[in-house]
N, C-alpha and C positions, 0 to 999 in steps of 0.2 A: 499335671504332668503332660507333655507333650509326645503325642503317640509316636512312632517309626513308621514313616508312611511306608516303608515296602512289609511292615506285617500289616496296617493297616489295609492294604489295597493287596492282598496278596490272594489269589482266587480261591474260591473256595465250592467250584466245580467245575467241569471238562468244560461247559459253556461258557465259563467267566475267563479259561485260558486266552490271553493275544494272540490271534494267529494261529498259526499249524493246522489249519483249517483240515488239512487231508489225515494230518496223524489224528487226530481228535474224533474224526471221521472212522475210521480203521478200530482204533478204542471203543467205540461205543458197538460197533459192530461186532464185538467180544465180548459187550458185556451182553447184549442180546444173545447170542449164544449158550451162553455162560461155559465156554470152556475156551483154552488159548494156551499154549506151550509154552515153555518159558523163553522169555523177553530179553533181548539183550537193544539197552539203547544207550547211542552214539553219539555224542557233539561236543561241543567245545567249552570249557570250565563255563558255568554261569548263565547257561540258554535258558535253564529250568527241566532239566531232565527229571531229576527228584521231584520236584512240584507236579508235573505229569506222570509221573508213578504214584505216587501218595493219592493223587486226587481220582486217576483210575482205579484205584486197590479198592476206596474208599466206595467209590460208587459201584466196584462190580460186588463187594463182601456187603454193604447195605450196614443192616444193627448188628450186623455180627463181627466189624471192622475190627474193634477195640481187641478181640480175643481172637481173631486169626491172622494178624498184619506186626509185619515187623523189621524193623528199615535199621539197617548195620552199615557203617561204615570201616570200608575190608583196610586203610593206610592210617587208622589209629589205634596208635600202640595198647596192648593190654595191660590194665592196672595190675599191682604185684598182686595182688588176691585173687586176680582170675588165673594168671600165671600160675599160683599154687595152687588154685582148682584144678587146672589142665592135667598136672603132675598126679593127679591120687588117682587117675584113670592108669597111668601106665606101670605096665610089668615085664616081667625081665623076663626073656624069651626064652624057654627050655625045651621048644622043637622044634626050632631052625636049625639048618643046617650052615655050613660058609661063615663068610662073614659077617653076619648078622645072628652068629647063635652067640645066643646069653648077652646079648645085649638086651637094653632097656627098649620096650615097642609102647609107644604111645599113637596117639591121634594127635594132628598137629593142634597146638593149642586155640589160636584162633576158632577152627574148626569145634572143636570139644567143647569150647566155652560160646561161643555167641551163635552158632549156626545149628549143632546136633540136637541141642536142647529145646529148641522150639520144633525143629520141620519132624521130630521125632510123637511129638503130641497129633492126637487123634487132631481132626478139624473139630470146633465145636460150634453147633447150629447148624443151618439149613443153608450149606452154601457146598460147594465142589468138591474145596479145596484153599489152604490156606496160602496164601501170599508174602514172601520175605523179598526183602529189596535191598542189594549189596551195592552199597555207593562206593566207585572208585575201585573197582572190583579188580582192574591191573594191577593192583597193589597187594595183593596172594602171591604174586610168585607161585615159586614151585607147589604151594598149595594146591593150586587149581586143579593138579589131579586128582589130591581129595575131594574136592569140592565137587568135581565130576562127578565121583563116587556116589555119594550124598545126591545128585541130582539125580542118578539114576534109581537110588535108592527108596527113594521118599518123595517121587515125582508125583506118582498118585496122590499123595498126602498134601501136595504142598508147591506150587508153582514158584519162582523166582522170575524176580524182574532184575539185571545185571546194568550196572551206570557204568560208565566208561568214558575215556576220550580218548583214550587210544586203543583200536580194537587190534591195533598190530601188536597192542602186550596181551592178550587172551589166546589160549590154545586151542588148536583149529577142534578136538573134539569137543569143548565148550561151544564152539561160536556155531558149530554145525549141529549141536541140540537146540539153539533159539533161534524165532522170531526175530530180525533186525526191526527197529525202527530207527530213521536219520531224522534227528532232532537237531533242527537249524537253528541260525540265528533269525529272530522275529522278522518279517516285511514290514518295511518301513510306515507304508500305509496303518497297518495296524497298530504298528505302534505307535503312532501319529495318534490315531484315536484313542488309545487310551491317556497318551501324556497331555491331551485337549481335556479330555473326561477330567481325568485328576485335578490339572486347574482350573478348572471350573468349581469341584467340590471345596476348595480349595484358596478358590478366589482369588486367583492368579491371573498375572497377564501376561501370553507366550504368543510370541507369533509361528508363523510355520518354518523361516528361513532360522530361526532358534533354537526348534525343533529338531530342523535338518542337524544341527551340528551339534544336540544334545545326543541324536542318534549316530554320527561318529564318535562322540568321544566315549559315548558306553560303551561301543562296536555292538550295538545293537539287545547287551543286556539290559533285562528291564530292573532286574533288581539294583545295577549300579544305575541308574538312569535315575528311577525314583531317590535314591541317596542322596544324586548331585543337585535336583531340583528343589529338595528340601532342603540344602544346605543353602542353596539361593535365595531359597523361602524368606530365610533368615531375616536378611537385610532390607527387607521392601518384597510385596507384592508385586512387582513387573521384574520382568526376568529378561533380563537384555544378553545379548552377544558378549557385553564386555565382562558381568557378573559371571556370567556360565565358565567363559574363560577362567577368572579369575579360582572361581573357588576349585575348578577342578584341579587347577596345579595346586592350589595351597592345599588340597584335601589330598592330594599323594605326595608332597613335601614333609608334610604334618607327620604323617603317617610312618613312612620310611623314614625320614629323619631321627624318630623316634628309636626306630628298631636299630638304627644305625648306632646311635647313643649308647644303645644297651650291649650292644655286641662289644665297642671300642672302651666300653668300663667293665668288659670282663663277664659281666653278667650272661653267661649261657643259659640257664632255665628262663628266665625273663622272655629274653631273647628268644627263644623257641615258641614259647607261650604268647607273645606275640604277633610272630610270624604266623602260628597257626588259626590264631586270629583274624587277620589279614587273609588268607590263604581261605578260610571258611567265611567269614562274613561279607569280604567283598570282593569275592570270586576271582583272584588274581590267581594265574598259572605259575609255576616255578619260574619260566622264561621272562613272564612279565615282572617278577617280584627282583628276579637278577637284574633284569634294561635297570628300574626304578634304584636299586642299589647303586648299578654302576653311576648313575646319573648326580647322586648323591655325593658318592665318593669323588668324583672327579672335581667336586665342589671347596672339599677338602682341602688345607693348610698343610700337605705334606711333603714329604724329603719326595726326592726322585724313586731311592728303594724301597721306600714304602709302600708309594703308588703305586709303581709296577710290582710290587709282590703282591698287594690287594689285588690289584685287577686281575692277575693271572691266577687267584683263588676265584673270583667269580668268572671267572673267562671258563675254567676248569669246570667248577659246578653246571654250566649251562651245558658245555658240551656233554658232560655226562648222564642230564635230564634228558638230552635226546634219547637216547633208549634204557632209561633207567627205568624201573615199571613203579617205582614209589619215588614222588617227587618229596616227601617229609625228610627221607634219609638224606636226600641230596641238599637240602635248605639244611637239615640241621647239621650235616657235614661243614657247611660253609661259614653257618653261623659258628661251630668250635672252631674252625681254623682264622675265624677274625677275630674271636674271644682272644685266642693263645695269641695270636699275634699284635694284639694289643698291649703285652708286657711288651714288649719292644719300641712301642712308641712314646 
């Protein structure tokens, strides 16, 4: 079987990270201490924020990792069985007063199910304090008050590192309990060195002006960079200007074309479950996965009212990601309104 070069090459400590030389710096300057506030870090879909959480947690918690570390992602939906966990927590309120007596009080379910139940455990072993890590943490909404709660609650017990890419969807009492770190996109220099490293292990042939333009077309992510080289890999060991071109378009035609298929025959869950695929495995933002639609669709054999209905459903979607704080609701909105509108076609 042929490995996946970006788990194979994927670091596996703060000194193996590309770059970020001064955040990696700062980190380890925490774990020396061994104490640090809770974290909130900043960048753009796919830089590796996670990967520098995980690898931090791991090296400040030591052998006690496995049993005080635990990485949630806050924009995916709860399966029905947690949902019905959330619900045997809550009771019908018999001394409030207003509008809220005898209604039903729960803890928001999110909350109740993936968050209270760990930061509520003692630490176990010879460390501070346990470690959770909320990927995409904009994606709480009005949660975050709770979640406030909870941080003040269980701070001693239990640090948090918060992933984000938009810090303008976090509320200012969240943002003004952590720690910022701006997690960039890689220097080119370093990434240069490791895409030499890799073909080398690899036994490839890239020159640097190759290089140059594998590092625009990832916009500097190394997990898509690794993807598009191994799909180069494919065809021959020497890696030219013109293959790089080549596969990166066929490798996002491939791709969206697919999803496109699935939406115009109707298939909504498919459809979702692809998208979120795409969305988690090769780091595309809601904005980018719209451009790539649109680009798609305009490709398309259709009536005049068609086109312009489609585009003015992802014209809509896009504008709404600008300050939507969950881009899943926004993609799956877009993707039911091209399902339904594919009976029309």
């Amino acid at each position: 079987m042929i490995p996946i070069w970006r788990i194979k090459y994927l670091p596996k400590s703060l000194d193996e990270i590309c770059g970020r030389q001064e955040v990696i710096k700062n980190l380890k300057n925490i774990i020396k201490k061994r104490n640090f506030p809770h974290l909130l870090m900043v960048g753009s879909e796919g830089v590796g924020k996670a990967t520098i959480a995980s690898l931090f947690s791991k090296e400040f918690l030591g052998r006690y990792f496995t049993a005080n570390y635990k990485l949630i992602y806050a924009d995916v939906p709860l399966t029905e069985e947690e949902r019905n966990l959330a619900k045997l927590g809550s009771y019908v309120s018999t001394s409030k007063i207003g509008s809220i007596a005898g209604k039903r009080i729960t803890t928001p379910a999110f909350l109740k199910v993936k968050v209270k139940p760990f930061v509520q455990l003692k630490v176990l072993g010879d460390v501070p304090f346990k470690i959770l890590i909320v990927k995409n943490f904009e994606a709480l909404g009005s949660n975050q008050q709770g979640f406030r709660r909870l941080m003040e609650i269980y701070g001693t017990n239990c640090r948090m590192i918060l992933i984000t890419t938009k810090i303008s969807g976090i509320i200012d009492p969240i943002v003004s309990r952590c720690q910022i770190f701006l997690i960039s996109q890689v220097d080119f220099q370093s990434f240069k060195e490791l895409i030499i490293s890799i073909s080398q292990q690899e036994s490839l042939q890239i020159d640097v002006p190759v290089i140059e333009v594998l590092y625009k077309l990832s916009e500097g992510k190394i997990s898509r960079a690794i993807d598009l080289l191994q799909l180069c890999s494919v065809s021959g060991n020497s890696i030219s200007l013109e293959k790089l071109y080549e596969n990166a378009q066929k490798f996002q035609i491939d791709i969206i074309r697919s999803l496109l298929l699935l939406t115009l025959n109707g298939n909504f869950p498919k459809a979702r479950e692809l998208a979120r695929k795409i969305i988690s495995n090769y780091k595309y933002n809601a904005h980018e996965l719209f451009k790539l639609l649109l680009e798609e669709l305009n490709k398309l054999p259709l009536s005049k009212y068609a086109r312009v209905k489609l585009l003015n459903f992802v014209a809509d979607a896009d504008f709404r990601a600008l300050d939507g704080i969950d881009n899943d609701i926004q993609i799956s909105a877009l993707l039911s309104k091209l399902c339904l509108f594919s009976e029309n076609l």
